[in-house]
ZALO-84754 format. One record per residue: residue number from 1; residue in one letter; x, y, z of N, C-alpha, C in turn. Coordinates in nm, 3 decimals. Layout:
N
NUM_a_X_Y_Z_X_Y_Z_X_Y_Z
...
# end
This chain:
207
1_x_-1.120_1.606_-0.680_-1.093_1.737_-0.619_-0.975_1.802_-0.688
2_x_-0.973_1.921_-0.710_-0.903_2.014_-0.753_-0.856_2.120_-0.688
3_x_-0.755_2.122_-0.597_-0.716_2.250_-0.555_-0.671_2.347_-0.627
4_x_-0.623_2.347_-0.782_-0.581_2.426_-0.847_-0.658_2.534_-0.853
5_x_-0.772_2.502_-0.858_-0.868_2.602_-0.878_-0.872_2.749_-0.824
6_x_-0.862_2.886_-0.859_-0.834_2.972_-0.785_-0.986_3.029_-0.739
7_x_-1.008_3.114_-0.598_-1.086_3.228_-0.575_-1.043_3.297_-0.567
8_x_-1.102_3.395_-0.675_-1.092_3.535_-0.655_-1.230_3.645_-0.483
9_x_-1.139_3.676_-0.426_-1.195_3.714_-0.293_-1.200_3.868_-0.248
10_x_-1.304_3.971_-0.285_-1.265_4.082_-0.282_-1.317_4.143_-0.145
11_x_-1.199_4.251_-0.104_-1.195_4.302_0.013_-1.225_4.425_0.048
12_x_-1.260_4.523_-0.062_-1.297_4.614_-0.088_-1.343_4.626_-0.211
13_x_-1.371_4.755_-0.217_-1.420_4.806_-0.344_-1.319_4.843_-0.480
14_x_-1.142_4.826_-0.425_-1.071_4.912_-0.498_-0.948_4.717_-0.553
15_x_-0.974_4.659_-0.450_-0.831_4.592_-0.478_-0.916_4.424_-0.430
16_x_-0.857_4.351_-0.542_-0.892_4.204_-0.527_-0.782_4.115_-0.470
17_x_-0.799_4.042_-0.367_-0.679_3.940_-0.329_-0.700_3.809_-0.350
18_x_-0.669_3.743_-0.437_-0.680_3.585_-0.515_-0.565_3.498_-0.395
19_x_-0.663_3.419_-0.379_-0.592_3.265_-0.308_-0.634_3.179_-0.377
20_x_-0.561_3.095_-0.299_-0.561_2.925_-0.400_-0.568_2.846_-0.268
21_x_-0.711_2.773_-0.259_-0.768_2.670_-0.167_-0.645_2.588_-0.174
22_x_-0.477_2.575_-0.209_-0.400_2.521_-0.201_-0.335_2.507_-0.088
23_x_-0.274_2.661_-0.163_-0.202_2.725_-0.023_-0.286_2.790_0.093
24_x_-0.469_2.793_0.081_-0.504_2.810_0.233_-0.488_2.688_0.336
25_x_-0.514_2.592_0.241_-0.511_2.417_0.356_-0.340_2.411_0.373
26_x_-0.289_2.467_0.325_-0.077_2.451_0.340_-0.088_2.530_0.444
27_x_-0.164_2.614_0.488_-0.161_2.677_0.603_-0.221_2.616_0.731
28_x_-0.328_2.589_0.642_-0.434_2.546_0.772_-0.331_2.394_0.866
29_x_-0.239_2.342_0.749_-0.184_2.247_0.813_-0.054_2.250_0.889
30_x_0.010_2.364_0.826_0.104_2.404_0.930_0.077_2.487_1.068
31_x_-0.019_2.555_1.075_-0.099_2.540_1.204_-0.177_2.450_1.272
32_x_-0.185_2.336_1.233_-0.206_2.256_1.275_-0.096_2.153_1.310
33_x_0.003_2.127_1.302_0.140_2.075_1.305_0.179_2.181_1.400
34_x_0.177_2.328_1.458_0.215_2.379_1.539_0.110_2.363_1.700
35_x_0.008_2.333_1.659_-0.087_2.241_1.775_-0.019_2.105_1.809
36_x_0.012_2.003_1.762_0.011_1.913_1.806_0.172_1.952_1.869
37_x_0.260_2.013_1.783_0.360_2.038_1.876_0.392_2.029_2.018
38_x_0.258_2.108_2.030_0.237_2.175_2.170_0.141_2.044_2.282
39_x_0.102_1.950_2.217_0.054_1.874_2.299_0.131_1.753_2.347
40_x_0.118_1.710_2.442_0.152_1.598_2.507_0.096_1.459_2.546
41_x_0.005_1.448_2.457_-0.094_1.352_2.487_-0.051_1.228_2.363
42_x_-0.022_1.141_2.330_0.020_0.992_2.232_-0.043_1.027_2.109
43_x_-0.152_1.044_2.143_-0.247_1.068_1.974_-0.166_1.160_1.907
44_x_-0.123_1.267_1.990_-0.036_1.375_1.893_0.073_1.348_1.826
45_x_0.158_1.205_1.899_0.259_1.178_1.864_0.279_1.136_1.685
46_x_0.400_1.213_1.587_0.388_1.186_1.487_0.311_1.313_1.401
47_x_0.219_1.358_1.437_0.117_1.390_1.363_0.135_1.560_1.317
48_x_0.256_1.618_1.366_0.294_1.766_1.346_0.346_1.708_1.234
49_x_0.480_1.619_1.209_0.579_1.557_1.118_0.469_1.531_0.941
50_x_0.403_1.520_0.990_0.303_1.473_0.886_0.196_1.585_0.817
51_x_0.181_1.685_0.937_0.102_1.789_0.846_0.226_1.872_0.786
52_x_0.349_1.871_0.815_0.398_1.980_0.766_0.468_1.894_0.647
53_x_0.474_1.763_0.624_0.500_1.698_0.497_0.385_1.689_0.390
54_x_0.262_1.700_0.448_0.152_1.700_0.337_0.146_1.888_0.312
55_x_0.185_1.984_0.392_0.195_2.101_0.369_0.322_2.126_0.283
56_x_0.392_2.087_0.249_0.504_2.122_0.160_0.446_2.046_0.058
57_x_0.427_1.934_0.041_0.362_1.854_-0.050_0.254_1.935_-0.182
58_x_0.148_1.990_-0.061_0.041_2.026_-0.127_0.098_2.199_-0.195
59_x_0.207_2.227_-0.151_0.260_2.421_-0.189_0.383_2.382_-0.320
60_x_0.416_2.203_-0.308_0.498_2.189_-0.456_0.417_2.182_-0.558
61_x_0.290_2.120_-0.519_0.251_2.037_-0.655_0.100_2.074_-0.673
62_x_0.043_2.168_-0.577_-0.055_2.268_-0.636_-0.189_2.176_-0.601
63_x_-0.153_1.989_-0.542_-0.319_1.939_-0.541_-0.277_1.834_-0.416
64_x_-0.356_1.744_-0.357_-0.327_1.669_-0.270_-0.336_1.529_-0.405
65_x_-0.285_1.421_-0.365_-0.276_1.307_-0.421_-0.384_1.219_-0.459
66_x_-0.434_1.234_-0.371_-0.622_1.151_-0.394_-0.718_1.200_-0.293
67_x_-0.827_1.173_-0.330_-0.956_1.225_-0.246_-0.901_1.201_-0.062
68_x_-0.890_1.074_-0.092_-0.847_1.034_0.024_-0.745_1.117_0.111
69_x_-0.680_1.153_0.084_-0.565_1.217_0.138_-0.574_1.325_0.190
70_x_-0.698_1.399_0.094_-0.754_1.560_0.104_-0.860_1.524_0.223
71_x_-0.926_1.397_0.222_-0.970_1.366_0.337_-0.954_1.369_0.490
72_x_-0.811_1.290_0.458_-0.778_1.287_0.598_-0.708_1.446_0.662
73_x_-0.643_1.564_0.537_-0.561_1.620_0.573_-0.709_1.730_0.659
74_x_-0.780_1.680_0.617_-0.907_1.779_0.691_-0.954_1.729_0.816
75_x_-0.909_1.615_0.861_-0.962_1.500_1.018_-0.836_1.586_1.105
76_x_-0.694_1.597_1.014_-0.587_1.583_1.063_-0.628_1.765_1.156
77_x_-0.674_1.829_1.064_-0.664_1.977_1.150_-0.764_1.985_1.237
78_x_-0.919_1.923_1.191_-0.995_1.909_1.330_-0.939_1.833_1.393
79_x_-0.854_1.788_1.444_-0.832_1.735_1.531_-0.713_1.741_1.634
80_x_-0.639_1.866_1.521_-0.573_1.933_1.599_-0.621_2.078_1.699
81_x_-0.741_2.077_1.699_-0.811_2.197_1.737_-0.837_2.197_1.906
82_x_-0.787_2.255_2.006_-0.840_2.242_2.115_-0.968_2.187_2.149
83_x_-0.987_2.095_2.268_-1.066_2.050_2.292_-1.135_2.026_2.454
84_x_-1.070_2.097_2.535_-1.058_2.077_2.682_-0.978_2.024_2.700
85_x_-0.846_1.935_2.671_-0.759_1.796_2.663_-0.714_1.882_2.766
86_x_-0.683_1.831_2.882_-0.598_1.841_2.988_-0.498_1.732_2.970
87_x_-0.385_1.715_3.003_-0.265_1.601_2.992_-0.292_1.561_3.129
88_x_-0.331_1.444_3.117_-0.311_1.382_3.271_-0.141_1.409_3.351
89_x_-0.137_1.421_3.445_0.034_1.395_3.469_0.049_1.250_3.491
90_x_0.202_1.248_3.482_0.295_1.116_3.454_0.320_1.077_3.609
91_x_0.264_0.951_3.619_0.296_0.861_3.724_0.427_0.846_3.734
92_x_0.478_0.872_3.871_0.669_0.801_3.903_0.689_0.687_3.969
93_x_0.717_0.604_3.900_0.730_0.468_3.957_0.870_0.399_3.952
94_x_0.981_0.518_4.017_1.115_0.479_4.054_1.144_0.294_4.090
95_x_1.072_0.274_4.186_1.071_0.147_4.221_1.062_0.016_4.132
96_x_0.895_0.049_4.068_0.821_-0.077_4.015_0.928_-0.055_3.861
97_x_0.978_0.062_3.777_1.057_0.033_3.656_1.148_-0.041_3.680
98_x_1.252_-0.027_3.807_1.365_-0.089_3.812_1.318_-0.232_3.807
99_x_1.271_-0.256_3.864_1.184_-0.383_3.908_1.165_-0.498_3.784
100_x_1.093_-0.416_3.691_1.071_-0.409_3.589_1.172_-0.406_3.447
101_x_1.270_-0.417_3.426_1.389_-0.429_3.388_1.459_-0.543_3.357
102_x_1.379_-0.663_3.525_1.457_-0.774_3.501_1.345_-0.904_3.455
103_x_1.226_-0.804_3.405_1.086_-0.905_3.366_1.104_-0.856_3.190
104_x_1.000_-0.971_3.161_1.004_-0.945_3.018_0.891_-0.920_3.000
105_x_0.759_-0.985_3.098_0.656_-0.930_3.142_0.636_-0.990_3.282
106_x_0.491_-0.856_3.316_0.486_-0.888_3.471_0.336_-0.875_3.491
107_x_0.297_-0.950_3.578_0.145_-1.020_3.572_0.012_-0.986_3.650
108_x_-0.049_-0.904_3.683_-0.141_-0.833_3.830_-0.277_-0.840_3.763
109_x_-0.347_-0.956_3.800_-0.482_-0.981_3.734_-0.472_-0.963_3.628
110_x_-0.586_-0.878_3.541_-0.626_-0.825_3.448_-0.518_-0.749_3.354
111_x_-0.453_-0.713_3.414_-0.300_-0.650_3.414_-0.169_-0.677_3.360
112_x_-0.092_-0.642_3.266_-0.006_-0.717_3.207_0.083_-0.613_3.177
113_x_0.210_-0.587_3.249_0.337_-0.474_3.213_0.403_-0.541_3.141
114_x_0.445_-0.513_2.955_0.545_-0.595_2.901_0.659_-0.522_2.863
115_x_0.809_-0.576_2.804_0.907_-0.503_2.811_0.956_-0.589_2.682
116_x_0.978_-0.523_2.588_1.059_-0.611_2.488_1.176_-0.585_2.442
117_x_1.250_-0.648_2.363_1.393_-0.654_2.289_1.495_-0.587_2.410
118_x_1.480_-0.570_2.509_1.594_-0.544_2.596_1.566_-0.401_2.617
119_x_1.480_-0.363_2.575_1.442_-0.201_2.608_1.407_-0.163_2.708
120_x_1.400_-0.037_2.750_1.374_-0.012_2.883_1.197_0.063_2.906
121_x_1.161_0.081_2.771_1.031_0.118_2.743_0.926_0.034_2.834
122_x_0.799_-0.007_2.871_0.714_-0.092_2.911_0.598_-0.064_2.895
123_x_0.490_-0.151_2.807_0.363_-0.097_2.753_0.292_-0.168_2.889
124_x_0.187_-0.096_2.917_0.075_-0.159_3.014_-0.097_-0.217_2.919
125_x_-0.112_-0.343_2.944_-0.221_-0.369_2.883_-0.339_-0.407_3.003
126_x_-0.464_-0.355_2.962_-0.561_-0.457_3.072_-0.683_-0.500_2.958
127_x_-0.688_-0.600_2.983_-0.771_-0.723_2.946_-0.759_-0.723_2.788
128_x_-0.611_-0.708_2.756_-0.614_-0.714_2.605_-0.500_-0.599_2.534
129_x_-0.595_-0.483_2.607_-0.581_-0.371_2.522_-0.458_-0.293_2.577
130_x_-0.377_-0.203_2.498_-0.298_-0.122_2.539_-0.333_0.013_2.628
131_x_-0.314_0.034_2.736_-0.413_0.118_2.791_-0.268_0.227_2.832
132_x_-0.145_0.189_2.845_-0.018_0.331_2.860_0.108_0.280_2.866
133_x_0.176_0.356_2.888_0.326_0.302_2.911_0.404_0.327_3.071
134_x_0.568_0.267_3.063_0.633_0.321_3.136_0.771_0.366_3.131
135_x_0.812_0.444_3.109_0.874_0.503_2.983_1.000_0.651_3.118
136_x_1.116_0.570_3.123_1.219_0.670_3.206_1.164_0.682_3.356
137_x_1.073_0.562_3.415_1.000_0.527_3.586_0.908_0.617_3.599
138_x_0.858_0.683_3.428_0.699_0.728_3.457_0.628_0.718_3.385
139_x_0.510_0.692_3.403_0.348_0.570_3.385_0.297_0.730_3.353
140_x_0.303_0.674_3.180_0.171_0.767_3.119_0.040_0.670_3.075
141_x_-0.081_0.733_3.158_-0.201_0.619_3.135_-0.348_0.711_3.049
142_x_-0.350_0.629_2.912_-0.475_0.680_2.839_-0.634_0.696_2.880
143_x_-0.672_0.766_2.977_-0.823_0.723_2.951_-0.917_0.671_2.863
144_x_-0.809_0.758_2.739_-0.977_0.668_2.643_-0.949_0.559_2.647
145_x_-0.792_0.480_2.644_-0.760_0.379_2.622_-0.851_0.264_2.705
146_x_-0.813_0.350_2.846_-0.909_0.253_2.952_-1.012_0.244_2.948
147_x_-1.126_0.327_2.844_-1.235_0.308_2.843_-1.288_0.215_2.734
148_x_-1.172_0.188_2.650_-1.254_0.087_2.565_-1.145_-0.067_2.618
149_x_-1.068_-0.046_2.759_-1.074_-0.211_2.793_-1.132_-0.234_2.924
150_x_-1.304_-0.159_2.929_-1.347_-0.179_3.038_-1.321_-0.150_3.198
151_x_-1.203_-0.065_3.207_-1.175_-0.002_3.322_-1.149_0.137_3.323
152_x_-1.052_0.196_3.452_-1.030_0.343_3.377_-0.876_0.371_3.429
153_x_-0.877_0.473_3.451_-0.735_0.594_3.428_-0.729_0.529_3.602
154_x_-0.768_0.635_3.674_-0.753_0.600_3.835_-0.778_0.414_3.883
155_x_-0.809_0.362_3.827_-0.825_0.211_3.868_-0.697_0.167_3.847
156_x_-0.643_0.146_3.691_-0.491_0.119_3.678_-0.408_0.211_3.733
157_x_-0.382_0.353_3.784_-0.293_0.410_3.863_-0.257_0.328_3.967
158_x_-0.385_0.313_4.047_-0.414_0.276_4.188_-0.318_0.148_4.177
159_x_-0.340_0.065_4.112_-0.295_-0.109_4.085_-0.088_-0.065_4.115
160_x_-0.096_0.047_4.021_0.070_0.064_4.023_0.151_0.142_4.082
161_x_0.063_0.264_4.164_0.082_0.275_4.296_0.134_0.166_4.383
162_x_0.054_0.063_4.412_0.053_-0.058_4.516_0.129_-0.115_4.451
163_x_0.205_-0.150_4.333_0.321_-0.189_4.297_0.458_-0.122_4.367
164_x_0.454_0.006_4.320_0.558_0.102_4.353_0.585_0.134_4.493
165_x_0.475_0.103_4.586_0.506_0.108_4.745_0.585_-0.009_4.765
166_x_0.539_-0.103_4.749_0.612_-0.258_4.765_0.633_-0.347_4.647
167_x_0.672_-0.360_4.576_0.678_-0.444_4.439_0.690_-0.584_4.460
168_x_0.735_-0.618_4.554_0.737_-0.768_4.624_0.652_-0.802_4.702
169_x_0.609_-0.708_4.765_0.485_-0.741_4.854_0.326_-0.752_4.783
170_x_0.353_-0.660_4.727_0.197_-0.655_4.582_0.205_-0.810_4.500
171_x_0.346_-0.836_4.439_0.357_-0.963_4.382_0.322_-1.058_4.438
172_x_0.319_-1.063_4.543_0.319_-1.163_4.604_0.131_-1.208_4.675
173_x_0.096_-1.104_4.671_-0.037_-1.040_4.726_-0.115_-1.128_4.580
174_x_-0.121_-1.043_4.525_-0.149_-1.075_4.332_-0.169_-1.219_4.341
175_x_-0.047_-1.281_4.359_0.007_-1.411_4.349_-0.056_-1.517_4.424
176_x_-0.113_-1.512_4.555_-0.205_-1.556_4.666_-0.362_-1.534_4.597
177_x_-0.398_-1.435_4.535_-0.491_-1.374_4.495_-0.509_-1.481_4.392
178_x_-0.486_-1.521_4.278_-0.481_-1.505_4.151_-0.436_-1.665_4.128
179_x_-0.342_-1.734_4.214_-0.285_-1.899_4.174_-0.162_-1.871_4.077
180_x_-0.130_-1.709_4.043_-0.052_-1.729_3.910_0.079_-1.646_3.986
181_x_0.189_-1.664_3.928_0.278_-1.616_3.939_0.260_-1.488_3.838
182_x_0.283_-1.349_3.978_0.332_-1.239_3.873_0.442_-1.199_3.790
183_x_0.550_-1.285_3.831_0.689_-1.289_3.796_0.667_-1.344_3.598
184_x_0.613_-1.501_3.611_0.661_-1.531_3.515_0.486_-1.594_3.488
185_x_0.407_-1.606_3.530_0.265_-1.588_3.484_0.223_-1.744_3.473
186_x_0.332_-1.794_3.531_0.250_-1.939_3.537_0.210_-1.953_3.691
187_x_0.062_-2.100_3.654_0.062_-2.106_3.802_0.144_-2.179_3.867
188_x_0.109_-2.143_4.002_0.203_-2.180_4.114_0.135_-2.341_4.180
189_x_0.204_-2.425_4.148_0.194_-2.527_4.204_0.235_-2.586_4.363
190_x_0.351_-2.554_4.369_0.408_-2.560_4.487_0.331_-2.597_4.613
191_x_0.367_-2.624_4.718_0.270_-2.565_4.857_0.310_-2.413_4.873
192_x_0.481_-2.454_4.900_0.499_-2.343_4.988_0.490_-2.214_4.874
193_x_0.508_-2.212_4.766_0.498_-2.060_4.677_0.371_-2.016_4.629
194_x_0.285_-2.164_4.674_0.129_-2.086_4.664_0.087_-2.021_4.811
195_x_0.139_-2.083_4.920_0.150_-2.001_5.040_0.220_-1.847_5.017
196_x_0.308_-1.839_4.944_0.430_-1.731_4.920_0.315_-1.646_4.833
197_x_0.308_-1.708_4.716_0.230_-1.604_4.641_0.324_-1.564_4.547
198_x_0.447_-1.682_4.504_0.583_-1.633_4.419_0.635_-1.778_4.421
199_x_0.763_-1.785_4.342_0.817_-1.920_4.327_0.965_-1.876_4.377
200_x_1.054_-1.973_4.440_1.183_-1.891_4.438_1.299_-1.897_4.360
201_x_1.268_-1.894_4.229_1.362_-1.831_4.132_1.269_-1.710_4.134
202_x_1.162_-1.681_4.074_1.075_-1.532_4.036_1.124_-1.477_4.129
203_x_1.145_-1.480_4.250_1.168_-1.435_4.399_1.296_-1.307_4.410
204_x_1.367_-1.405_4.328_1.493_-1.340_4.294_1.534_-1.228_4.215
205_x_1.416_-1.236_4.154_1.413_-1.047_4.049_1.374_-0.992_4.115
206_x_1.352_-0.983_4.212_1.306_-0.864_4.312_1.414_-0.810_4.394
207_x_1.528_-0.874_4.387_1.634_-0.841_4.484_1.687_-0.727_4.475
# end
């Protein structure tokens, strides 16, 4: 591929205006980098930063780098194109983050809230997959995500809802449910903490 290549494009009968398939895609991508701006949804995340670096890119040096590149910079603008995307709103889960703070992960069936290097971030996975986060005590959750780990958007809300009403009481619920500790994800041997539905050290991050 060659963007160098010019068209000549006439607009009348009196006067010709020449572009360069260069600088129309340097456009097409900085409008497209002003879409994702505007969205709020993860997929977008990153992806303005990047058309407007392959748009300066492609207005220094007159071509894109390889087929490939010219490839993707064409996925990158369909896909910045409206689509119905509504932003789900952000779950507040004042309670279950704090909660959450003193786990490194935390355990509800299928369900797995993890927290790493001391951060206050928390990814949510079910049955594998990354399906949202929890991020300043509010739960942003992917549908598509949930649709390719077999559940959905309102099923995992619901789960962390019933966290966020009682976080000790759900754990513990889970925990009766399940043989496993939600605290620290082993099972519960005990009598009395398989009666409990918790062990009592785990017990104690809840305080």
């Amino acid at each position: 591929m060659n963007w160098k290549t010019q068209i000549t494009v006439a607009t009348d009968t009196r006067v010709n205006v020449t572009v360069t398939p260069a600088g129309a895609k340097a456009t097409e991508l900085r409008e497209a980098a002003l879409l994702y701006r505007a969205r709020k949804d993860a997929f977008a995340d990153g992806k303005e930063s990047t058309c407007i670096d392959m748009a300066n890119k492609l207005e220094r040096y007159g071509d894109f780098a390889s087929e490939k590149q010219a490839q993707y910079a064409d996925k990158l603008i369909a896909w910045s194109k409206p689509r119905g995307f509504v932003a789900a709103p952000a779950v507040k889960l004042p309670r279950l983050f704090a909660v959450l703070q003193r786990h490194a992960d935390f355990h509800v069936g299928s369900m797995k809230i993890s927290r790493r290097n001391q951060d206050t971030l928390c990814w949510i996975t079910y049955s594998g997959d990354v399906v949202g986060k929890i991020e300043a005590a509010e739960a942003t959750i992917w549908a598509s995500k949930c649709a390719n780990a077999l559940t959905s958007r309102d099923a995992v809300v619901a789960i962390l809802e019933e966290l966020e009403a009682n976080p000790l009481e759900a754990a513990k619920k889970y925990g009766r449910e399940s043989g496993r500790c939600c605290s620290c994800g082993r099972d519960l041997t005990d009598p009395a903490s398989i009666e409990n539905g918790i062990g009592p050290i785990c017990i104690q991050k809840f305080a």
